[in-house]
N, C-alpha and C positions, 0 to 999 in steps of 0.2 A: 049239603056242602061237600064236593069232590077236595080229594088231597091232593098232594102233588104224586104219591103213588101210585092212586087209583085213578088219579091221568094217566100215568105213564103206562101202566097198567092196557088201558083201554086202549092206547095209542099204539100199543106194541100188538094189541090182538088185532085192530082194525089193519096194522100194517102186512101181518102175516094171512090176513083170511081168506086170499086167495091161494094160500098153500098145503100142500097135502101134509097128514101127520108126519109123514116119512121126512120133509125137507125143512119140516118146523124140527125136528128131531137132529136133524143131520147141524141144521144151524147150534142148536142148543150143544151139540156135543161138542163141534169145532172149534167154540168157544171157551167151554171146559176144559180140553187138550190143548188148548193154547194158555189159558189161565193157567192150569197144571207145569204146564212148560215154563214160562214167566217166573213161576214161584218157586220150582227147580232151580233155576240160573239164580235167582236170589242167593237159593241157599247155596251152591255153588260157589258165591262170592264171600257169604259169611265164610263158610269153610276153609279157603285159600287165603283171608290174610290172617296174618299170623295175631293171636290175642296174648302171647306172653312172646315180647319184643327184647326184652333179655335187654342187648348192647346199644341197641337201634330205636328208638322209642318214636323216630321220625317216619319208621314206616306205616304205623296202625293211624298214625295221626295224618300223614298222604292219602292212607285209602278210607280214610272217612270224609275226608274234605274231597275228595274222587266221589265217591258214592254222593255226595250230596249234587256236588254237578250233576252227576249223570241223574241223578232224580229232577231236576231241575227239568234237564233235557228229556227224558221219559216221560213227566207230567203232559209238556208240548206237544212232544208226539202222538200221546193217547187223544189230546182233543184233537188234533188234527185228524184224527185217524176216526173219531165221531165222527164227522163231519163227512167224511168220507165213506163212510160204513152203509152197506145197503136197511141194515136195522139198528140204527144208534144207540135204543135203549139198549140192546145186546151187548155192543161193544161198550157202553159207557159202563155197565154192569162191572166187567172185566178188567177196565181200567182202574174202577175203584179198588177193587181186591186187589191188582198187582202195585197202585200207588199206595196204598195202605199196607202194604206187605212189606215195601222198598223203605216206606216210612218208617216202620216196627225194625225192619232189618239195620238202620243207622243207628238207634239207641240201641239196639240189642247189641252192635258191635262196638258200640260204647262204652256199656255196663263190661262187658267180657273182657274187654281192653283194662280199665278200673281195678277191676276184680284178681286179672293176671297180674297187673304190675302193683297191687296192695291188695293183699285176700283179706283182709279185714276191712274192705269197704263196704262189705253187706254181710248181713249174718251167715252166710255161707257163701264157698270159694263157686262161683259161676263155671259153667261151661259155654257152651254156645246155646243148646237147648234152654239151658235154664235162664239164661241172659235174653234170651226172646218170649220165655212166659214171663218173664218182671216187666217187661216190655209193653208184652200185653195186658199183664194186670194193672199196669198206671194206665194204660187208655182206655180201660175198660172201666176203671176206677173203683174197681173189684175190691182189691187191699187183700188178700188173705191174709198175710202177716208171716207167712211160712219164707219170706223174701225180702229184709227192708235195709234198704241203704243206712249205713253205720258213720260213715264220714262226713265233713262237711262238703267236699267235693260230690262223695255220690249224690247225696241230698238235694247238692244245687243241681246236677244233671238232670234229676226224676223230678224235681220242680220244675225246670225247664222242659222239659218234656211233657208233665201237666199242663204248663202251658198256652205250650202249642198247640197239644194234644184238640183243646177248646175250638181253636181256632180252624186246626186241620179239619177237624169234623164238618164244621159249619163251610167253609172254603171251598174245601174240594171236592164236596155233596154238593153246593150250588154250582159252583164252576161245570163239573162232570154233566151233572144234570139239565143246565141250561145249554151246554154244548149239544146236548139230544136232542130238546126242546127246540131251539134254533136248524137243525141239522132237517127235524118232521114238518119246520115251518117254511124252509125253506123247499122243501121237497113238493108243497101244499100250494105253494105260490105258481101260476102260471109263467110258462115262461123259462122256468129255470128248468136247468141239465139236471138231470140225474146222478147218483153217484157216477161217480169212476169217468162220465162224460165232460169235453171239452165243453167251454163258455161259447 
């Protein structure tokens, strides 16, 4: 019995086996440096809005309702941009890491948020770092304990974030993946354009 990996797997060597190591490598890297780049700008945006809001408590609370749109909108993009992709599995790969990234980057600027405006909402005051490893130890469902929400507010955030967390996983692994799926099927089909070509 094959998995859904060791399809994709298969599907992605059969797609490249006409190419030399050089321009399997040149793909692999481009995509890397783009991943890299995506997760850059991420934290770029953690960085710029401000987590101790002092007078303004309306602004940390705009750029997380901001950041959710724009994920909303970035999720759209990436499959579109499968579909469109000369190697799906490739790009869907890199979708996942920079949606899961964007995903980890809204609680993380949550908890930070939390933590600025009451430092007693988790056993220690957050920074940005540290509010994106609590981040990832709830999705990961790790728990070390060296990190745990102290209020009832934080609690109900990191339970909401548990979740989703269920849901994200299962979601956006199917969605990404069948966006690939559809993307080699359609490529299989006679008849149909190629990437990048008009209908």
């Amino acid at each position: 019995m094959t998995t859904p990996t060791s399809d994709a797997v298969s599907e992605l060597a059969a797609a490249t086996a006409g190419l030399t190591v050089w321009q399997k490598t040149k793909i692999v890297f481009v995509s890397v440096c783009r991943t890299l780049l995506g997760i850059l700008f991420i934290a770029a945006i953690l960085v710029l809005v401000p987590a101790r809001p002092h007078l303004n408590v309306w602004v940390p609370i705009v750029a997380i309702a901001l950041m959710i749109g724009v994920y909303i909108w970035y999720f759209r993009l990436q499959i579109r941009r499968i579909h469109k992709a000369n190697y799906p599995q490739v790009q869907a790969a890199e979708a996942l890491i920079l949606v899961a990234t964007m995903f980890l980057a809204i609680f993380a600027m949550t908890y930070d948020i939390m933590s600025g405006t009451d430092p007693g909402s988790f056993t220690e005051d957050l920074d940005r770092f540290s509010a994106f490893y609590f981040a990832v130890t709830v999705l990961a469902t790790v728990g070390f304990g060296d990190i745990t929400p102290v209020t009832t507010a934080a609690r109900s955030v990191a339970m909401l974030q548990m979740a989703i967390d269920i849901a994200f996983i299962a979601v956006a692994v199917k969605i990404v993946g069948g966006a690939a799926t559809k993307a080699l099927a359609q490529r299989q089909t006679p008849g149909e354009p190629g990437p990048g070509k008009d209908k």
